[in-house]
py3Dmol code that shows the C-alpha trace and the ligand (Angstrom):
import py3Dmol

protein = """\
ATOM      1  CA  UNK A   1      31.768  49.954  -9.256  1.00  0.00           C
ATOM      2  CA  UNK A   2      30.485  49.265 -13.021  1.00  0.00           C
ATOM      3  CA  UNK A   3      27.876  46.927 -13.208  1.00  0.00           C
ATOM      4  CA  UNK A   4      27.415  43.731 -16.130  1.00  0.00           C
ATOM      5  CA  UNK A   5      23.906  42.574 -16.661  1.00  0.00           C
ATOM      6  CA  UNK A   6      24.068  39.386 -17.774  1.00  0.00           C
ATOM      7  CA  UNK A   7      21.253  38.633 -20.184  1.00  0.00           C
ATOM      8  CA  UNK A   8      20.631  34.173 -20.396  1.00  0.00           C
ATOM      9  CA  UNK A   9      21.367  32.581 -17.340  1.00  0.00           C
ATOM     10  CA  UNK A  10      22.817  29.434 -19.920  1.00  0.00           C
ATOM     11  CA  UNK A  11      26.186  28.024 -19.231  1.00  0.00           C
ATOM     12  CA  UNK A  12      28.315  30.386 -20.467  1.00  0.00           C
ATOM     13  CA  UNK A  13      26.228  33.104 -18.623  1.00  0.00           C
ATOM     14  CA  UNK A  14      26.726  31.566 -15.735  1.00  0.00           C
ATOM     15  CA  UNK A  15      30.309  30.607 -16.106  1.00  0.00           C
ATOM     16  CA  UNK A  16      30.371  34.693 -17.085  1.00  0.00           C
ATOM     17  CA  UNK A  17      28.748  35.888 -14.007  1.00  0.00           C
ATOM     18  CA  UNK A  18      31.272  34.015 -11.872  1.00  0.00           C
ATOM     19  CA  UNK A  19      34.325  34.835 -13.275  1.00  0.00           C
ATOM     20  CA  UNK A  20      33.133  38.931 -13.370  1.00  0.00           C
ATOM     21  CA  UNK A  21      31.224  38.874  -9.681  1.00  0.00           C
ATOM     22  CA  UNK A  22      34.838  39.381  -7.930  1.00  0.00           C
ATOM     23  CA  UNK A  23      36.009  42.408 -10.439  1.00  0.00           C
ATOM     24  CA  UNK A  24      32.415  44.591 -10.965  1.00  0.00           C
ATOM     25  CA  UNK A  25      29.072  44.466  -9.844  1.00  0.00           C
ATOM     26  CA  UNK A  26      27.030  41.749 -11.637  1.00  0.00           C
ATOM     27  CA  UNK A  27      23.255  40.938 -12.230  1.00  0.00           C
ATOM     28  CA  UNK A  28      21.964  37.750 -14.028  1.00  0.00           C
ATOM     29  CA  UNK A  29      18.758  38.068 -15.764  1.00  0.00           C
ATOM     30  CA  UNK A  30      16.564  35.552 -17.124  1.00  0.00           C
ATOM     31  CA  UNK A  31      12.998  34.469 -17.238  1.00  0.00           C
ATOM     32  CA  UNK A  32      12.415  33.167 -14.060  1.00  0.00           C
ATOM     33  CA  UNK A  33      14.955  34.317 -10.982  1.00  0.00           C
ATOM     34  CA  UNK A  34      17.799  31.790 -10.014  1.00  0.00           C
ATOM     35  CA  UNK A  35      18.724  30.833  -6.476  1.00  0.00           C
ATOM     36  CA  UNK A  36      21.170  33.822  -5.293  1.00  0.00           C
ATOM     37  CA  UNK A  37      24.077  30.710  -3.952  1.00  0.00           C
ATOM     38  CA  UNK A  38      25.436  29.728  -7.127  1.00  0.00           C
ATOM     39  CA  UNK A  39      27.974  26.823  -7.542  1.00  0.00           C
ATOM     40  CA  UNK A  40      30.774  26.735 -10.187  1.00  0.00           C
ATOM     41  CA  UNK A  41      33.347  23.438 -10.883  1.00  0.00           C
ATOM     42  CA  UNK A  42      36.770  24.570 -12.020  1.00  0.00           C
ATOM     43  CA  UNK A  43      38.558  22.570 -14.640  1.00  0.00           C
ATOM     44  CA  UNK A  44      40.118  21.561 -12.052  1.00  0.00           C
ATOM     45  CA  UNK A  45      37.623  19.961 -10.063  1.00  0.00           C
ATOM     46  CA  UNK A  46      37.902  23.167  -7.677  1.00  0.00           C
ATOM     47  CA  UNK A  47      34.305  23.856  -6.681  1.00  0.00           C
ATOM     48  CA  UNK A  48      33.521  28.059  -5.725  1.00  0.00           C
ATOM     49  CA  UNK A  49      30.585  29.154  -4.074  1.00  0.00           C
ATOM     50  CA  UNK A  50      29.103  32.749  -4.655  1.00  0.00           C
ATOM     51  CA  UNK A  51      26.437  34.460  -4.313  1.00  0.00           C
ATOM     52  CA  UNK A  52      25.134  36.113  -7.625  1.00  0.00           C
ATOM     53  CA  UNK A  53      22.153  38.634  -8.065  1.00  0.00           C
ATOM     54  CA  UNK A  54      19.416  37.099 -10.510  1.00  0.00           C
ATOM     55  CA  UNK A  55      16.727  38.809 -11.167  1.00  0.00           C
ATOM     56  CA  UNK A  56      13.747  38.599 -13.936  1.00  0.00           C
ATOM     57  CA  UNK A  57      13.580  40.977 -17.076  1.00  0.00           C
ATOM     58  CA  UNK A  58      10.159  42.014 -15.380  1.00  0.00           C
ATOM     59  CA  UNK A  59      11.567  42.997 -12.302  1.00  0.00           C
ATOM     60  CA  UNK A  60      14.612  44.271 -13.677  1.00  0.00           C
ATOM     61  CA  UNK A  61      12.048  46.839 -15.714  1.00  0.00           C
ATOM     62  CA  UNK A  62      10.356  47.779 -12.915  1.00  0.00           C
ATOM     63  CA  UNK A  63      13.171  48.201 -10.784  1.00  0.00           C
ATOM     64  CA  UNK A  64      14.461  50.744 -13.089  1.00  0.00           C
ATOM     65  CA  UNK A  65      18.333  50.248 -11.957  1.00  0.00           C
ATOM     66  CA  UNK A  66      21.375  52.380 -12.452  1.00  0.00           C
ATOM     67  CA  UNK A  67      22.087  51.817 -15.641  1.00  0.00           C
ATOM     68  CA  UNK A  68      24.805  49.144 -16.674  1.00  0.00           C
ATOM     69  CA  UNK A  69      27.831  49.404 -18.296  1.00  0.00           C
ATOM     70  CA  UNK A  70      27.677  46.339 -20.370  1.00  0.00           C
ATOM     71  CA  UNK A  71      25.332  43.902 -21.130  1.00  0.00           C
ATOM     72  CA  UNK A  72      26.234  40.679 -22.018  1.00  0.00           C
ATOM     73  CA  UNK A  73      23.465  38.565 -24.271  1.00  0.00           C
ATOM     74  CA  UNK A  74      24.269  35.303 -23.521  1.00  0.00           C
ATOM     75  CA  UNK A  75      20.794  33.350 -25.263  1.00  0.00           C
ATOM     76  CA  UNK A  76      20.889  31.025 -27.893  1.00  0.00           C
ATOM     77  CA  UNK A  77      21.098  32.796 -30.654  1.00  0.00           C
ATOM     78  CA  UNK A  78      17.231  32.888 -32.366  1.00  0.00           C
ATOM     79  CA  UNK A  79      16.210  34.129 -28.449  1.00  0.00           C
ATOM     80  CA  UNK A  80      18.690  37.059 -28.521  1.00  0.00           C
ATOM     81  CA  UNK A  81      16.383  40.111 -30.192  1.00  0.00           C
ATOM     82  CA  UNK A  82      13.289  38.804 -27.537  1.00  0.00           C
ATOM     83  CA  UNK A  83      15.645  38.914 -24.887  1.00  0.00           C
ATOM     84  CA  UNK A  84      17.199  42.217 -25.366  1.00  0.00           C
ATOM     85  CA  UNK A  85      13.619  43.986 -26.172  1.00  0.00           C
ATOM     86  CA  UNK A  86      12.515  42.397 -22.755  1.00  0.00           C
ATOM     87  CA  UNK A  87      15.060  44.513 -20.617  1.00  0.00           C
ATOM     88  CA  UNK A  88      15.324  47.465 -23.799  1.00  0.00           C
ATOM     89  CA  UNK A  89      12.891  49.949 -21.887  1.00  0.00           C
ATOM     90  CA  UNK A  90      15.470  49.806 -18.830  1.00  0.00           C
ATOM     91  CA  UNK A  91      18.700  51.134 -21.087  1.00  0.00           C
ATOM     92  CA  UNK A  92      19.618  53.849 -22.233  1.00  0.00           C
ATOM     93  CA  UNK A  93      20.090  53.196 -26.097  1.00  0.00           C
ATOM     94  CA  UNK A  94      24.008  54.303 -25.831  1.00  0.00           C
ATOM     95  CA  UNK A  95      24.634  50.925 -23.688  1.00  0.00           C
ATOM     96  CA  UNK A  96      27.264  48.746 -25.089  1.00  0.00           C
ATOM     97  CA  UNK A  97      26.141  45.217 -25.934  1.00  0.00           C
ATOM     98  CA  UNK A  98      28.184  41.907 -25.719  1.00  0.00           C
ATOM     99  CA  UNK A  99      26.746  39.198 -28.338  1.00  0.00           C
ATOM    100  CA  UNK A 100      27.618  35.949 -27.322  1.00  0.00           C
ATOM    101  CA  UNK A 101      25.689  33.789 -29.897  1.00  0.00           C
ATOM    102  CA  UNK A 102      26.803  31.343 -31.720  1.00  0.00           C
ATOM    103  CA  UNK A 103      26.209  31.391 -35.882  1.00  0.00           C
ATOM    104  CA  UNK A 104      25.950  34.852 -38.268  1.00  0.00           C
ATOM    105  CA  UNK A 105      22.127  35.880 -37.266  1.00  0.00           C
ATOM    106  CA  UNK A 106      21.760  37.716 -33.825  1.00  0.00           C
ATOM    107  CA  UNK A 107      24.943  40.215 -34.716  1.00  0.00           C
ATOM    108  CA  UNK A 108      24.007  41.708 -37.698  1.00  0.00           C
ATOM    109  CA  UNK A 109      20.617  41.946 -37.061  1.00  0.00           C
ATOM    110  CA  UNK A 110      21.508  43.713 -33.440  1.00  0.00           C
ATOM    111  CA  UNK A 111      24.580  45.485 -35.025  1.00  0.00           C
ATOM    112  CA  UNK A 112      22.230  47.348 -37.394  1.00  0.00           C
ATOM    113  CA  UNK A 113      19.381  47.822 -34.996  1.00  0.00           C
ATOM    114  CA  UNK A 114      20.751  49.106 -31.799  1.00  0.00           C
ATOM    115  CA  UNK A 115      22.018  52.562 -31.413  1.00  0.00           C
ATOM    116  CA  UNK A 116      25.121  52.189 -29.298  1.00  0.00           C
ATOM    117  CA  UNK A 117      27.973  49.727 -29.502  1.00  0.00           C
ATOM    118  CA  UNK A 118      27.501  45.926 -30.569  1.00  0.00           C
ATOM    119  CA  UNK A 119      30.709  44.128 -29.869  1.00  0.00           C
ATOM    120  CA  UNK A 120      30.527  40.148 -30.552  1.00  0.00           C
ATOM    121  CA  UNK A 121      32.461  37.245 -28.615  1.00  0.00           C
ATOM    122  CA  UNK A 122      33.212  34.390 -29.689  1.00  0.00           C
ATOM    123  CA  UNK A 123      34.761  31.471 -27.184  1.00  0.00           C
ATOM    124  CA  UNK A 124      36.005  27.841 -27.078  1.00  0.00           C
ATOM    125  CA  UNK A 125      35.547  28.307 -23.361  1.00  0.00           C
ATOM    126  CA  UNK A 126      33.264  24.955 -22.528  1.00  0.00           C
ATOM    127  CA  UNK A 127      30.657  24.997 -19.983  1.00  0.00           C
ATOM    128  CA  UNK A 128      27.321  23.077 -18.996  1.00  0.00           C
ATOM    129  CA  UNK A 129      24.785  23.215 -15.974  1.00  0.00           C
ATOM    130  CA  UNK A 130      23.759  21.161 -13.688  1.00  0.00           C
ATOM    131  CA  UNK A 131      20.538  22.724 -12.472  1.00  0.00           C
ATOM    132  CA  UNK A 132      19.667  25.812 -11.012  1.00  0.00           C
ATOM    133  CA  UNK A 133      22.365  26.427  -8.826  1.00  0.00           C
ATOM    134  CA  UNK A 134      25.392  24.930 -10.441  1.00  0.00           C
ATOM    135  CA  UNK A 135      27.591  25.529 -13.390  1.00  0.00           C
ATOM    136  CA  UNK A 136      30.806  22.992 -14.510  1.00  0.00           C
ATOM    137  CA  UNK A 137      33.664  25.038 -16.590  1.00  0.00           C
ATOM    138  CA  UNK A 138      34.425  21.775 -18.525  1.00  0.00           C
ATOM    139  CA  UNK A 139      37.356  22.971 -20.227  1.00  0.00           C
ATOM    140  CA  UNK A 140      39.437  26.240 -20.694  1.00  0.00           C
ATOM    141  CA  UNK A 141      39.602  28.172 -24.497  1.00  0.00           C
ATOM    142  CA  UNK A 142      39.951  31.615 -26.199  1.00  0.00           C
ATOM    143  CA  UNK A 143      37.814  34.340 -26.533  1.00  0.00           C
ATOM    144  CA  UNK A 144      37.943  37.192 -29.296  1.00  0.00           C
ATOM    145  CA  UNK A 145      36.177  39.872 -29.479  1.00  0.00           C
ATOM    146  CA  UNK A 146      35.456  43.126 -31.822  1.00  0.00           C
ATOM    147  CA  UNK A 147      32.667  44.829 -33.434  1.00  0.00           C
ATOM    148  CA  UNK A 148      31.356  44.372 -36.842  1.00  0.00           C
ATOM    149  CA  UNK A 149      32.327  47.305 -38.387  1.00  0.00           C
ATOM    150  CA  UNK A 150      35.562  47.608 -36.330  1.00  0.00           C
ATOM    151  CA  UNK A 151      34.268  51.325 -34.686  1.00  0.00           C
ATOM    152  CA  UNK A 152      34.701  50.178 -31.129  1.00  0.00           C
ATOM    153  CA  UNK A 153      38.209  48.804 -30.367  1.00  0.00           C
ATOM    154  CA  UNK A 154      38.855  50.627 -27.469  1.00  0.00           C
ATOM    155  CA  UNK A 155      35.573  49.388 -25.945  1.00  0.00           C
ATOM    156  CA  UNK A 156      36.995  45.713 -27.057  1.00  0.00           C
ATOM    157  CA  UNK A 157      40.254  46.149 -25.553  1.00  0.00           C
ATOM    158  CA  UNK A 158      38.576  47.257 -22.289  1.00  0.00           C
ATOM    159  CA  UNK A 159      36.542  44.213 -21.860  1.00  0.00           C
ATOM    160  CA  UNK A 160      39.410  41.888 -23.194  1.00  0.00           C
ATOM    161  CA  UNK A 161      41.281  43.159 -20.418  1.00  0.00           C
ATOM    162  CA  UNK A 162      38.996  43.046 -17.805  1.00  0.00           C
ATOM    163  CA  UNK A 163      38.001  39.623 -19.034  1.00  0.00           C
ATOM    164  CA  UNK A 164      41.658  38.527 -18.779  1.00  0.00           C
ATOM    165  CA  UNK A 165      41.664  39.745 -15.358  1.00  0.00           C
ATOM    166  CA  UNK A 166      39.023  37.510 -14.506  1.00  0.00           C
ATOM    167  CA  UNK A 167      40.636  34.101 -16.056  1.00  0.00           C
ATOM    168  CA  UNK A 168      39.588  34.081 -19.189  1.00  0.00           C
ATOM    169  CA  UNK A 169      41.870  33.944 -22.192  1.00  0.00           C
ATOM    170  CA  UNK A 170      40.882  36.912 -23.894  1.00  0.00           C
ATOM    171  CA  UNK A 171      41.527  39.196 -26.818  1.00  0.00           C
ATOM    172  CA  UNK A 172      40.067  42.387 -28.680  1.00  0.00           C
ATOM    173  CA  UNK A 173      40.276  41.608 -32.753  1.00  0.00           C
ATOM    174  CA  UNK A 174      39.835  43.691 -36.268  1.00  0.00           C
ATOM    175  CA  UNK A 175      38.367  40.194 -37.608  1.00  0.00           C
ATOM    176  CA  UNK A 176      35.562  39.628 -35.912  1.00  0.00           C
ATOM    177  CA  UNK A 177      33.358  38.449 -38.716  1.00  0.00           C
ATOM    178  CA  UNK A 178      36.017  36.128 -40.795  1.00  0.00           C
ATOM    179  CA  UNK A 179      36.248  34.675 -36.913  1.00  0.00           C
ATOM    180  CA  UNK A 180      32.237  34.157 -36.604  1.00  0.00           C
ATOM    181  CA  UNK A 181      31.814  32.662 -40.037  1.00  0.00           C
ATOM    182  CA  UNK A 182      34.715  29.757 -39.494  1.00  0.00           C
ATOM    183  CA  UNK A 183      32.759  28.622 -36.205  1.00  0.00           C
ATOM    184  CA  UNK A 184      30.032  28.887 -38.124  1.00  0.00           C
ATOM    185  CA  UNK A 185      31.563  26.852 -40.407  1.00  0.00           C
ATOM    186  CA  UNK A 186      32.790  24.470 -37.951  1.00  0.00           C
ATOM    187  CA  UNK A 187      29.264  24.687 -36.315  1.00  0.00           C
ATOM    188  CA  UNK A 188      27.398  23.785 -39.615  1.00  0.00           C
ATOM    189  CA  UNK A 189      30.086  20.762 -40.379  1.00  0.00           C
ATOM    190  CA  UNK A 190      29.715  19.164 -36.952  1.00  0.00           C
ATOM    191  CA  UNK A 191      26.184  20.095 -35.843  1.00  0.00           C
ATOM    192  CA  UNK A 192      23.621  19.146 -37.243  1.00  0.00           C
ATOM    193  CA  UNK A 193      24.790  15.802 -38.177  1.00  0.00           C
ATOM    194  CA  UNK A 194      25.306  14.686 -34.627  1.00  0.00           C
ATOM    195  CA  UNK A 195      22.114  15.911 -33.909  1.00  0.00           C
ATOM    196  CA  UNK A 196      20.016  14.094 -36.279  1.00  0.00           C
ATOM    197  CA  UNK A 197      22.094  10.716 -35.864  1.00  0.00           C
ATOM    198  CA  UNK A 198      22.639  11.196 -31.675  1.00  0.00           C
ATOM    199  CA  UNK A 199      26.647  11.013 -32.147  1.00  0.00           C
ATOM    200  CA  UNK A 200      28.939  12.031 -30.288  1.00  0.00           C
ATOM    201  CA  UNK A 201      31.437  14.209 -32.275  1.00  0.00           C
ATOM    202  CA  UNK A 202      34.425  11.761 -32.683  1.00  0.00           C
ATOM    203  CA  UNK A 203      31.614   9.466 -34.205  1.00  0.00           C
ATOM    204  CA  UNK A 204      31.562  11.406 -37.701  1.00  0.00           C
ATOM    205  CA  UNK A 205      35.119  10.371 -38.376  1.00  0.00           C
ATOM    206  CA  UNK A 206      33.725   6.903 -39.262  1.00  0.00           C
ATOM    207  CA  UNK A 207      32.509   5.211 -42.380  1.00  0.00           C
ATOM    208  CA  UNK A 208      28.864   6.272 -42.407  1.00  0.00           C
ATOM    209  CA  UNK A 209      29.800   9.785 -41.669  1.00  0.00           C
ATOM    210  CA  UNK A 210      32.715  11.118 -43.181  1.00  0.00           C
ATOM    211  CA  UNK A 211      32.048  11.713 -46.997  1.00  0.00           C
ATOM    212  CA  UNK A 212      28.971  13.349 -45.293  1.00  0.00           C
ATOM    213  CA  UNK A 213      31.065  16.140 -43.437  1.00  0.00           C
ATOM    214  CA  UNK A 214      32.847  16.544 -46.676  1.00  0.00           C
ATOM    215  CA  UNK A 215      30.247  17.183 -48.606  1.00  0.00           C
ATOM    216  CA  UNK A 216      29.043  19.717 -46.331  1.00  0.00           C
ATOM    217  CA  UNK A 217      32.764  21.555 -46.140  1.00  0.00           C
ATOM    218  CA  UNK A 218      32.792  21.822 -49.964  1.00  0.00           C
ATOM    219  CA  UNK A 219      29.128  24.059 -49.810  1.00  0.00           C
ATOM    220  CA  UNK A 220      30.298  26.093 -47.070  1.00  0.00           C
ATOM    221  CA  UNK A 221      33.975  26.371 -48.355  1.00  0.00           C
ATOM    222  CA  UNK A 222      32.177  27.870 -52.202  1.00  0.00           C
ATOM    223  CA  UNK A 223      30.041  29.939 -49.863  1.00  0.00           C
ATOM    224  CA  UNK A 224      32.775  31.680 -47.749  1.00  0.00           C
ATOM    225  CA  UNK A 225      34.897  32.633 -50.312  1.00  0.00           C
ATOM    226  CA  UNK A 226      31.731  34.496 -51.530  1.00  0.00           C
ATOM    227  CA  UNK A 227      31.794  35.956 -48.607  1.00  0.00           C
ATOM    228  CA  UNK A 228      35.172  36.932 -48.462  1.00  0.00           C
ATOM    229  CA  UNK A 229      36.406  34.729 -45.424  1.00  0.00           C
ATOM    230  CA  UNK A 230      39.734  33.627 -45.928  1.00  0.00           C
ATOM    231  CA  UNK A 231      40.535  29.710 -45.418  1.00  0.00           C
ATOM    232  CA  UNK A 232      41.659  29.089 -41.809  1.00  0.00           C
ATOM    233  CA  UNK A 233      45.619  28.878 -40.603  1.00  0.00           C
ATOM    234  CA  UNK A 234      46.781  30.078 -44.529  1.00  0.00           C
ATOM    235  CA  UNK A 235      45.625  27.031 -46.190  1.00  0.00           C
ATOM    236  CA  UNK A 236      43.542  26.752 -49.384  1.00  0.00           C
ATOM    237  CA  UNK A 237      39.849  25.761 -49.987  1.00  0.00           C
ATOM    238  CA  UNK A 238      38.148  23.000 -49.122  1.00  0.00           C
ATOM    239  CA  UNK A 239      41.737  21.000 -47.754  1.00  0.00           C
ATOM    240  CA  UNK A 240      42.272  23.895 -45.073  1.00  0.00           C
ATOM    241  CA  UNK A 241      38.723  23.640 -44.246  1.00  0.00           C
ATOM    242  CA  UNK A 242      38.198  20.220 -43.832  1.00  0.00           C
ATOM    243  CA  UNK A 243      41.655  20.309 -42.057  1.00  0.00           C
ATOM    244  CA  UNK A 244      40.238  22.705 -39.217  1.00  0.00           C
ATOM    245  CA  UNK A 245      36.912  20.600 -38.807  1.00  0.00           C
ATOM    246  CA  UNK A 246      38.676  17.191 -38.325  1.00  0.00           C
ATOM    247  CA  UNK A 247      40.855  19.148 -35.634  1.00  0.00           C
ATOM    248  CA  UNK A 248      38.053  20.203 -33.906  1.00  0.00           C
ATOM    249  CA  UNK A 249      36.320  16.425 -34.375  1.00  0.00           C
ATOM    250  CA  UNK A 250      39.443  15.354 -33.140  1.00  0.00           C
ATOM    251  CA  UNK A 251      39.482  17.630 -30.326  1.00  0.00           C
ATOM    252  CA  UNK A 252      35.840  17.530 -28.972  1.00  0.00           C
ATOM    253  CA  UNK A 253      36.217  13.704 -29.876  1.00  0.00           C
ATOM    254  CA  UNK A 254      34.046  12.974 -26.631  1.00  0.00           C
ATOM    255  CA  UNK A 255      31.613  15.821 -26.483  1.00  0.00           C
ATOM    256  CA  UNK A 256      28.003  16.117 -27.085  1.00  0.00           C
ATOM    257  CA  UNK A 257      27.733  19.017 -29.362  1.00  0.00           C
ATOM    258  CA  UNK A 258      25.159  21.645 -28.177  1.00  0.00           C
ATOM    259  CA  UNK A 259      23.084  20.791 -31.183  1.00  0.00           C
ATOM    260  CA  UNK A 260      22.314  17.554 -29.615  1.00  0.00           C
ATOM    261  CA  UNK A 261      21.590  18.564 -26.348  1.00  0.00           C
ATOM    262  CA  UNK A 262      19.226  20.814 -27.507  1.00  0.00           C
ATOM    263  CA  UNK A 263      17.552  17.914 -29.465  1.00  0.00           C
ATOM    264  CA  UNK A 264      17.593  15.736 -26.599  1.00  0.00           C
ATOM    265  CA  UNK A 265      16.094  18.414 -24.337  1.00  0.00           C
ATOM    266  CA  UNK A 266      13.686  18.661 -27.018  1.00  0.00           C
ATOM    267  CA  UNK A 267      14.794  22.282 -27.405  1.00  0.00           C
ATOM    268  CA  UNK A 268      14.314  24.216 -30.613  1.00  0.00           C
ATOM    269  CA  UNK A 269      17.905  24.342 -31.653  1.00  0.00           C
ATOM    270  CA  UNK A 270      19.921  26.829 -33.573  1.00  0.00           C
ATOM    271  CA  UNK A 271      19.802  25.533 -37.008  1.00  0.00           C
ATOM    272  CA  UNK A 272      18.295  28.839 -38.158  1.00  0.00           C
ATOM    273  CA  UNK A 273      21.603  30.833 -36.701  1.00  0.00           C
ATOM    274  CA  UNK A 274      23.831  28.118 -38.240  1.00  0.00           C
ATOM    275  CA  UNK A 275      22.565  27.136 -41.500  1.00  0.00           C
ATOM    276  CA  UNK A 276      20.262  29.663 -41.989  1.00  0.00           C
ATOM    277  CA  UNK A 277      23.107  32.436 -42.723  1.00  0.00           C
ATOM    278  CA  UNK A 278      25.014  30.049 -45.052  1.00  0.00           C
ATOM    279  CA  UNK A 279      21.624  28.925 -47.172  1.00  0.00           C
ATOM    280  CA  UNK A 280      20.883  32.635 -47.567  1.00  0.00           C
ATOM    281  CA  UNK A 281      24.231  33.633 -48.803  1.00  0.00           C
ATOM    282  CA  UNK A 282      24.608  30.894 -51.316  1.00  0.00           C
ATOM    283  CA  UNK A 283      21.183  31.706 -52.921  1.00  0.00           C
ATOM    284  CA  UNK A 284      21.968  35.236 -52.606  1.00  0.00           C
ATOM    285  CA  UNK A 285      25.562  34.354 -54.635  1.00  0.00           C
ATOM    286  CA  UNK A 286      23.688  32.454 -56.801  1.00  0.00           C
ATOM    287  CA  UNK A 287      25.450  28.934 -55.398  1.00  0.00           C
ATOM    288  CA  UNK A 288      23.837  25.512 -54.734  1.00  0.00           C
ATOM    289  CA  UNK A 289      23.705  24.255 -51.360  1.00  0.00           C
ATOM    290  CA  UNK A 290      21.672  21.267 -51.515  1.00  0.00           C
ATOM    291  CA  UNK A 291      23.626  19.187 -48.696  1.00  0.00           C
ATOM    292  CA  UNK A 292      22.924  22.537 -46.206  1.00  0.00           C
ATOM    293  CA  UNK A 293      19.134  22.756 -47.218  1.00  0.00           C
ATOM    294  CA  UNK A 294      19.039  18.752 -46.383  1.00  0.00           C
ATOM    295  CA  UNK A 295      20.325  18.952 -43.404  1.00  0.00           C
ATOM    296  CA  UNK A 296      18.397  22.303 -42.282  1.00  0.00           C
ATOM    297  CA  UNK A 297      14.765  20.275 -44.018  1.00  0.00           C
ATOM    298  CA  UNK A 298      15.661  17.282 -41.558  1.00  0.00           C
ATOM    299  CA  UNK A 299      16.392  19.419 -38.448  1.00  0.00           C
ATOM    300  CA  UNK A 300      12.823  21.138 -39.503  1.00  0.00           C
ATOM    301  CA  UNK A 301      10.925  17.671 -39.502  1.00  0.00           C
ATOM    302  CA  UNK A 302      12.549  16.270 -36.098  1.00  0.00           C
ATOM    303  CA  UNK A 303      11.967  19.918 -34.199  1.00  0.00           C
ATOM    304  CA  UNK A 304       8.390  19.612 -35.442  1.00  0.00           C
ATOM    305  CA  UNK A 305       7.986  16.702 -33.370  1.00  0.00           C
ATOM    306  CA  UNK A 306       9.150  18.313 -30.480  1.00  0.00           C
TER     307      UNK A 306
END
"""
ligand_1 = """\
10
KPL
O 30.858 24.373 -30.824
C 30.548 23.200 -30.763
C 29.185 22.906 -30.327
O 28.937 21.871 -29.721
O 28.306 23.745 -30.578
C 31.509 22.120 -31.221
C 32.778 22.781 -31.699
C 30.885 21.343 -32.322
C 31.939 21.244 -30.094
O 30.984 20.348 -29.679
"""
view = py3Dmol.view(width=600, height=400)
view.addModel(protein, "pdb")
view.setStyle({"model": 0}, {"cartoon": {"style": "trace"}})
view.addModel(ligand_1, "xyz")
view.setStyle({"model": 1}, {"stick": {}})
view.zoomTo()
view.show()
């Protein structure tokens, strides 16, 4: 049986480690171990029971296991590099890696580092916890998945399929990158401004919000054509893009975006993965981004605090 090592115990770790356990062998590896009965909530309101291996990158070093034949990053995204050096003594360096980060900073920086495959996922699938034992699938999405320079596809199609097997909606795609940079996108409209104000998403749609999220889609929309990411679903400039981000305000109307959880947990939270990729690449192009380096300056202040 192939074995996954799931690197973050987070939600969609979690919610990862369930849906593989019945298909391949799986272990779940984070800083501290996790109680080996684990509880997941379907969509449905289903509730499964199973018992999942978690172990700690220490022991998992020491152990020195057979080696995997994935493993599947699933930290926040500035936590990604620590976590993989943690557990980087006990691979060998041809190991394929799945990023699962959200934002444009863990992939290329662990595309160009590590020696063997780097495929990257991206997914709508929603998911929180509810302690140490218990994980809710909130709500069912896509996942795509490729590698940056589009060597691996076979490798991509493999875990699409087995990842289809599983439940999830998945697919193996030459775009990974133009797919990154519009949640990124999405990410960078939606984020951070529900984080500093406490809103729920649907809440930007009003008055004191709106002409904010616009003038953050007409940065990002100067800076991803610099980049050469095409406007989503055919449209042009800013209109497509501030089309896609009212969807997905419209959408996720109701939820607490993972920005604000983290500042409500008082975690750090993943401004630098977010806005940090866009603020480089419009002083790199030479393009002002003065509403993106408010918004990351804010974020700076109220994490200090933490
Ligand atoms: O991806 C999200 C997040 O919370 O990080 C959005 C799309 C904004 C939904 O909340």
């Amino acid at each position: 049986m192939t074995t996954h090592w799931i690197l973050g115990p987070g939600a969609i770790g979690r919610l990862l480690a369930h849906s593989l356990s019945p298909f391949v062998e799986v272990a779940v590896i984070g800083r501290r171990a996790l109680p080996s009965r684990q509880v997941l909530t379907t969509p449905e309101g289903n509730v499964h029971i199973q018992h999942l291996t978690s172990l700690t990158a220490v022991q998992l070093v020491a152990d020195t296991p057979e080696s995997p034949a994935f493993v599947h990053i699933t930290t926040k995204a500035m936590a990604a590099e620590a976590a993989l050096s943690s557990i980087a003594s006990a691979l060998p360096p041809s190991t394929p890696l799945v990023l699962w980060q959200n934002g444009f900073y863990a992939q290329p920086r662990i595309t160009e580092t590590w020696p063997g495959p780097v495929l990257c996922a991206t997914t709508t699938q929603g998911a929180y916890l509810t302690g140490d034992d218990g994980v809710v699938h909130a709500g069912r999405g896509p996942t795509f998945m490729g590698d940056l320079d589009n060597q691996h596809t076979g490798l991509s199609e493999a875990l699409a399929a087995l990842l289809s097997e599983t439940g999830f909606t998945a697919a193996a795609v030459g775009d990974i990158r133009s797919r990154l940079w519009q949640k990124l996108a999405v990410n960078a409209a939606i984020n951070p401004l529900v984080a500093l104000h406490g809103l729920r998403n649907g809440e930007l749609r009003g008055e004191a919000y709106s002409s904010r999220v616009v003038a953050v889609v007409k940065e990002v929309t100067a800076i991803l054509a610099k980049e050469g990411v095409a406007p989503p679903n055919g449209g042009e400039g800013d209109t497509a893009w501030l089309a896609l981000v009212w969807q997905v305000v419209e959408n996720t109307a109701n939820n607490k975006a993972s920005m604000l959880q983290d500042v409500e947990a008082k975690r750090f939270t993943e401004r630098g993965a977010i806005l940090g990729p866009l603020i480089e690449s419009a002083e790199r192009h030479g393009l002002g981004c003065e509403v993106l380096k408010g918004l990351d300056q804010e974020l700076t202040l109220l994490e200090a605090r933490f």
